[in-house]
N, C-alpha and C positions, 0 to 999 in steps of 0.2 A: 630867533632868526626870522629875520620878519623879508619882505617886499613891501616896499615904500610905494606906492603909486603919486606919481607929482601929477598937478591936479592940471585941469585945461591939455685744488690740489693738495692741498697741503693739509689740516687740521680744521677743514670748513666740516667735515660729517662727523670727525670725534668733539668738536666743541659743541655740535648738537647735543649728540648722544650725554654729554657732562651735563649741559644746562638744560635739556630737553625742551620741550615747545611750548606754547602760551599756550593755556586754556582761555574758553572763552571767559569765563567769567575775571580771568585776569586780565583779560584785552578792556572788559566794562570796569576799572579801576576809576576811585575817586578824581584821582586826580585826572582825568576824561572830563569829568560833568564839570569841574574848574574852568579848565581852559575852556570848553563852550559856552560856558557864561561868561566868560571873560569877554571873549571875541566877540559875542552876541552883546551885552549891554557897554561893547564901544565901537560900536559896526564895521568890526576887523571879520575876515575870512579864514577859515581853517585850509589852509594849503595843502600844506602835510602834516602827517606825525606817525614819528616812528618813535615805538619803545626799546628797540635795539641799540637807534644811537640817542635817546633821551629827547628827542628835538622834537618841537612844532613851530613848522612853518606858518605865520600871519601875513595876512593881505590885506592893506589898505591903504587911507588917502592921508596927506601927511596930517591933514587936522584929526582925521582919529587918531593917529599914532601920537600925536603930542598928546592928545587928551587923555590913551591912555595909558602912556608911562610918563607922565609926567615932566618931559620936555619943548624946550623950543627948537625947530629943525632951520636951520639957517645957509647959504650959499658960501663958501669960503674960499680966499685962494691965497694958495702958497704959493710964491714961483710961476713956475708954469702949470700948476695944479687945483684945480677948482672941484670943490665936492662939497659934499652936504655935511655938514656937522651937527652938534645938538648943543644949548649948552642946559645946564640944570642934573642932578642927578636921577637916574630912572628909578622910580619905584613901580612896586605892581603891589596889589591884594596882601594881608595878610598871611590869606589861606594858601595865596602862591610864594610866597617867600620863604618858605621853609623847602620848595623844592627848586625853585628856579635859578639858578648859578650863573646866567649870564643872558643879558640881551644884545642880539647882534642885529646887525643892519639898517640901525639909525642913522649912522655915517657910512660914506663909502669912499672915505682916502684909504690911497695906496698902501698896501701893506708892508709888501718886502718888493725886494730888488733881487735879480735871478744874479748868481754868484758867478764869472765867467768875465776871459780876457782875450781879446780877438789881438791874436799879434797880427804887426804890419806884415803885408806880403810882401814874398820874397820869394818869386817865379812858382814855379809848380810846388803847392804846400810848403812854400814858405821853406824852400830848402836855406841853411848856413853852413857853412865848412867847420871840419873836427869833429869829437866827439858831440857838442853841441847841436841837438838837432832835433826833429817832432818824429814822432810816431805815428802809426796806425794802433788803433786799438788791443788789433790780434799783439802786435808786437809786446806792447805792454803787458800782457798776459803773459805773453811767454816769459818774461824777464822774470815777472813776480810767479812765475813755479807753478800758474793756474793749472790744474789738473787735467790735463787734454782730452781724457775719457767722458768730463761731465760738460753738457752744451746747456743746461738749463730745460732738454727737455719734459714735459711733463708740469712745467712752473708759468706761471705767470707775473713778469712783474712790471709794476703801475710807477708811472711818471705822474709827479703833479706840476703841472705847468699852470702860472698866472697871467701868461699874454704870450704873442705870437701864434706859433704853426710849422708846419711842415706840410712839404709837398713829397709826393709819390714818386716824382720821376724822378727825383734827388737821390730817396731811397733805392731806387732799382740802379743808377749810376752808381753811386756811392760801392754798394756792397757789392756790384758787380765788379768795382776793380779791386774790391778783397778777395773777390771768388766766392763768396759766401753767399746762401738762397737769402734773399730778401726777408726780413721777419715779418710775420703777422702782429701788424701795428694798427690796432683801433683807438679812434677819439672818442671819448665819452666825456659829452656835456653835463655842466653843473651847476645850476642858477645862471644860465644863459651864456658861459663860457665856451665858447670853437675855438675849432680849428682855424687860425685866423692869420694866415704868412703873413709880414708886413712887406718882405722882398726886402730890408735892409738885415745883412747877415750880423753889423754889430747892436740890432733891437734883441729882442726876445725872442728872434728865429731863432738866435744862434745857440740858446740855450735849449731850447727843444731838443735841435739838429744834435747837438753835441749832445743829451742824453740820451737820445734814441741809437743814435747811429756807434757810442761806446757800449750799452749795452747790448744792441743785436750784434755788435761783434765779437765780444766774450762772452755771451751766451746766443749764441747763435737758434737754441732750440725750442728758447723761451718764450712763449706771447708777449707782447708790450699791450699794455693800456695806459694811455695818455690823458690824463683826465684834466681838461681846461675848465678853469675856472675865472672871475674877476678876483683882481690884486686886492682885494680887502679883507679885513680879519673872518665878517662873515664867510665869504669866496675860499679862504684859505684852511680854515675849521671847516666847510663843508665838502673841500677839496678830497680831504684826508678821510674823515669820518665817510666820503661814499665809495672811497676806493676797500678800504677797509670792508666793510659792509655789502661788498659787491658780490652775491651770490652767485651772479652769472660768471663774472669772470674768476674771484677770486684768487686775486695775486696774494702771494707769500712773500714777496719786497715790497716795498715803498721807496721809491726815489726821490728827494728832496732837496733842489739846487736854489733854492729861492728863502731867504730870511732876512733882519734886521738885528740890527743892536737891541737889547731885552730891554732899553730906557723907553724902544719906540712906539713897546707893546702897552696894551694896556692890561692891565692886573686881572681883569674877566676874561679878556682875549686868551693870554696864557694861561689861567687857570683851565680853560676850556678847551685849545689844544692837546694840554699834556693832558685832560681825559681821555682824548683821543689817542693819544701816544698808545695810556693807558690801555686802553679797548684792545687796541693794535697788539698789544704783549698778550693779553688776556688769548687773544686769537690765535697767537702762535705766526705771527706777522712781524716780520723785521725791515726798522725805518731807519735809513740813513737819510743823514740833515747834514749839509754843506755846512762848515764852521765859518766859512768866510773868505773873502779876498784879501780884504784892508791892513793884515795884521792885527796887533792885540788894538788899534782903535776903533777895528772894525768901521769906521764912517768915511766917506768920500763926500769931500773934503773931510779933512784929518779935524777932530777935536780937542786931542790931547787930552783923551778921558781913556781908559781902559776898558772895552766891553765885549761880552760875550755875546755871540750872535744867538738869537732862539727863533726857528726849537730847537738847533743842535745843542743848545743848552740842557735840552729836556735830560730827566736822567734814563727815559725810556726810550731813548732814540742811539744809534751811534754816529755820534760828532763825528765827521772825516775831513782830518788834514789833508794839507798839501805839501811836497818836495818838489827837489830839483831832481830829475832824473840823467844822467848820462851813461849810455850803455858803449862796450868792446867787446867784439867777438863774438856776439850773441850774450854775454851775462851783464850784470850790472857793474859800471867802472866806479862812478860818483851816485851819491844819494843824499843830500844834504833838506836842510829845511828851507821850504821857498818863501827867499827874500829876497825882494831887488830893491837898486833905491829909487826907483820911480812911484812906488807907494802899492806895489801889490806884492800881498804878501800873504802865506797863510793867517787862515783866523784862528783862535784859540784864546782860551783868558779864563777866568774864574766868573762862575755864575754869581751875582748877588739876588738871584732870586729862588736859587734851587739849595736845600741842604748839597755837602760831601756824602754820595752814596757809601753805604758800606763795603760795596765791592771795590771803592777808590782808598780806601782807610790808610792803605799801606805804599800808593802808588808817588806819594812824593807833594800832592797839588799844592802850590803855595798859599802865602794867603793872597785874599783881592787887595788890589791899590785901592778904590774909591770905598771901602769899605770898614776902614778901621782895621782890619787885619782879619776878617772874616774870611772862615774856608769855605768854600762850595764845591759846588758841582765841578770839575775841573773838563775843560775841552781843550784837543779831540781827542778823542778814545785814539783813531787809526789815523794814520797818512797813507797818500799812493801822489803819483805824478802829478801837478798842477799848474806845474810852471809853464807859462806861454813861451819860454824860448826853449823848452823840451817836452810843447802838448801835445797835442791829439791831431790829428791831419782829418781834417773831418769836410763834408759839404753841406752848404748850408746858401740857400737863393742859387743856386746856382754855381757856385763859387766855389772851389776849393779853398780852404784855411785853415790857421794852425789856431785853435782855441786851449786857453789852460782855466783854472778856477778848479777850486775844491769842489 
């Protein structure tokens, strides 16, 4: 995980107690004097380095970095998107290639896309006639049987957000006309990621807005920590692994509305999230990862490929679908799967990068289409509501609206 410089509650005190503490002489580990020689005979900086999440961070100018992983760092644009790329394969030391699993931060395009669909207004939250119609959070809770005795207090759970923000007074409007106390919602930066509104509710506000303000309304007791990051593999790997690792807060959720089709990833990137995933299980930490909008092509515009979105791909994560909800009387009338034909629709598909867990052996998954008839991973584990013409009544810039997305 490097910095480029361009030049001119839960099970945090019994996972101690299991793995108990570093001594110092295992802090002065070989692989210490590696990395300082490393960084030292190619005039990079030691940022950080934590042995918890395996990572150290380097600092330097992009001609050290080419010099010392052996590529060329170049200007690139796709679209409307310009970023730094590399091309050449990285190597490092001999002595470090038996441990090092992945270099991040030599590029910094876009990673993923936050999962989420602003339906058009339609007066106050976007009311329709009939059973057809958007919810409040709490509502939805009630429909799905949530337990009305448990508010989450005592828990903390973490958003990872890769662009946008939220504002305060939204928060205090919002849940005052649920009736609900406003939840204790802190930002925690991550390689230079804020709190950062853009004031357009269909950017990356809307996705903040929409996971804060669903979660403090079915868990009304729970802390939120919102951890903004930048949209890049590094941004998004460092997203996770410090929410994870966060001693002070220590969440026992992970919220994850933001991924890509698994063709977008690159093999080290995903290799090195699902260690993360990894850690996250190890912890006794459970991550939901958004399956997707697009349906099985997962892509906007459509490809006519088949793909799983990751990390809901991961097999340590729970994939979550999306339905159609319509409620009578207070219970559930209709519950189908969301598909409309305007092109959003749940995600879900067979991984080609993850085996079929064991825990999946018996559940049915078919084979992959682009794959020769290969089983995998099969996504999503769950559904709950996602449909924009029966989601969420949420605010967001200001604005009341009706948002859906898994």
């Amino acid at each position: 995980m490097l910095d480029v410089k361009q030049r001119g509650g839960h099970a945090w005190q019994g996972r101690r107690r299991r793995h108990g503490s570093l001594s110092k002489a295992a802090r002065r580990s070989r692989s210490k004097g590696h990395r300082s020689s490393f960084a030292e005979n190619h005039g990079l900086d030691v940022v950080r380095a934590s042995r918890a999440e395996r990572m150290v961070r380097l600092s330097g100018s992009v001609q050290a970095m080419q010099e010392a992983f052996g590529v060329r760092l170049r200007t690139y644009r796709a679209g409307k998107q310009v970023y730094r790329g590399r091309t050449g394969a990285i190597r490092v030391p001999a002595v470090l290639a038996k441990i090092v699993t992945g270099v991040f931060g030599l590029d910094n395009r876009r990673q993923a896309r936050a999962h989420f669909h602003l339906r058009e207004q339609r007066g106050r939250f976007g009311a329709r006639a009939g059973s057809v119609r958007a919810f409040t959070p709490v509502e939805v809770g009630r429909l799905y049987q949530f337990p009305p005795n448990l508010d989450g207090s005592g828990e903390c759970i973490a958003i990872l957000e890769l662009g946008g923000g939220y504002r305060k007074k939204d928060l205090v409007t919002y849940f005052g006309s649920l009736g609900i106390p406003v939840p204790s919602v802190t930002a925690v930066s991550v390689q230079g990621g804020h709190n950062s509104p853009t004031g357009k509710p269909s950017g990356p506000d809307g996705e903040v807005m929409l996971d804060i303000e669903v979660a403090g309304a079915v868990a009304p007791g729970a802390k939120i920590a919102v951890y903004f990051a930048p949209n890049t593999d590094d941004g998004f790997i460092g997203a996770l692994s410090a929410a994870i690792h966060d001693t002070l807060r220590q969440p026992s959720v992970v919220s994850i509305s933001w991924g890509n089709p698994e063709r977008l990833w690159t093999s080290q990137a995903v290799k090195a999230f699902d260690t993360v995933c990894q850690d996250a299980a190890a912890l006794g930490v459970t991550i939901f990862c958004s399956a997707g909008d697009h349906g099985s092509d997962d892509e906007d515009p459509p490809t006519g490929r088949a793909n799983a979105d990751f990390p809901a791909s991961s097999p340590h994560v729970l994939g979550c679908g999306g339905t159609h909800l319509e409620a009578q009387g207070g219970s559930i009338a209709v519950e189908r799967v969301w598909n409309t034909l305007d092109g959003w629709a749940t995600g879900g598909g067979v991984s080609e990068v993850f085996k079929l867990p064991l825990w999946q052996k018996g559940a049915g998954v078919p084979k992959a289409k682009n794959t020769g008839g290969k089983v995998g991973r099969g996504v999503p584990d769950v559904a709950g509501d996602a449909d924009s013409d029966t989601g969420y009544k949420v605010r967001v810039d200001g604005v009341n609206s009706v948002f859906g997305g898994t």
